[in-house]
C-alpha positions as CSV (number, residue, x, y, z in Angstrom):
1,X,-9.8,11.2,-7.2
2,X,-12.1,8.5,-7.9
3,X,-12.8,5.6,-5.6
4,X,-11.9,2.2,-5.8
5,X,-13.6,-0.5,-7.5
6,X,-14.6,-3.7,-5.3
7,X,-12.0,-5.4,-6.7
8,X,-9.5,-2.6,-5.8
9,X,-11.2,-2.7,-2.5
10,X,-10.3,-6.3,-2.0
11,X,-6.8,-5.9,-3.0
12,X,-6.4,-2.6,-0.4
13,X,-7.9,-5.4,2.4
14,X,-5.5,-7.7,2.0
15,X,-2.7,-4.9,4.2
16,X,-2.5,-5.1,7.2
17,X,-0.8,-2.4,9.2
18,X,2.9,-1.6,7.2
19,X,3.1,-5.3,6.2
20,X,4.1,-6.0,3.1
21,X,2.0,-8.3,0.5
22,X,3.0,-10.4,-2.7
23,X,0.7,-9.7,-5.8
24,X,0.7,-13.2,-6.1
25,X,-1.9,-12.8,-2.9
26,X,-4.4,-10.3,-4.8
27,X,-6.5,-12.9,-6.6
28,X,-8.9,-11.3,-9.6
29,X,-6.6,-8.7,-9.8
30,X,-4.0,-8.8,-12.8
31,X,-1.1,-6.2,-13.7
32,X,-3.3,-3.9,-15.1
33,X,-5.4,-3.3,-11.5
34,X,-2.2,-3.2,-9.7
35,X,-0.6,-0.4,-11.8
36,X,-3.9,1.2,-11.9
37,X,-3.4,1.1,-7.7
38,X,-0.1,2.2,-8.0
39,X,-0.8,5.2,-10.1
40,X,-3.5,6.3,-8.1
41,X,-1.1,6.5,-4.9
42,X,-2.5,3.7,-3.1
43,X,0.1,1.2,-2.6
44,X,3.6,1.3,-3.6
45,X,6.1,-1.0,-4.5
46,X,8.5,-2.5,-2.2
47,X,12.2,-2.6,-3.1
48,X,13.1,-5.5,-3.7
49,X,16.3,-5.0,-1.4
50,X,13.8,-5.3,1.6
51,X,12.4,-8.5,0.2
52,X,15.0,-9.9,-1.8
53,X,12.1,-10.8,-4.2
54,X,10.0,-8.3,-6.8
55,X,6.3,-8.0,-7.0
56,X,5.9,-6.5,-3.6
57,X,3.9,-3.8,-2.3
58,X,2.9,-1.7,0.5
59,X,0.0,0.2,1.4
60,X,0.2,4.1,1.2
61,X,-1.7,6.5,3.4
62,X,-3.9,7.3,0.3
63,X,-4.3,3.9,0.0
64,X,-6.0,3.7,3.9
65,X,-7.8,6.8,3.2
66,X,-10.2,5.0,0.6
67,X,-10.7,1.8,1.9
């Protein structure tokens, strides 16, 4: 596993606890970092049934680990 890049760093500070954030709140970082996140194991994406709303996510335990 590889570690983040600062920007991926920024993005995995933005969670707090198991709050859930809006991509629209990860600025610098475009689809292609947040998949990049996602297939790493680092955050998740929330379903939108919880949130009524896509483009959620979620920090995973992985996620904790590398920040």
């Amino acid at each position: 596993m590889r570690n983040p890049t600062a920007r991926e760093l920024k993005v995995l500070n933005y969670f707090v606890g198991d709050h859930v954030e809006h991509s629209d709140r990860f600025a610098g970082a475009g689809e292609k970092t947040i998949k990049d996140m996602v297939d790493m194991g680092w955050i998740v994406q929330v379903d939108p049934s919880e949130t009524s709303v896509r483009g959620y996510y979620r920090i995973t335990p992985a996620g904790e680990a590398v920040r």
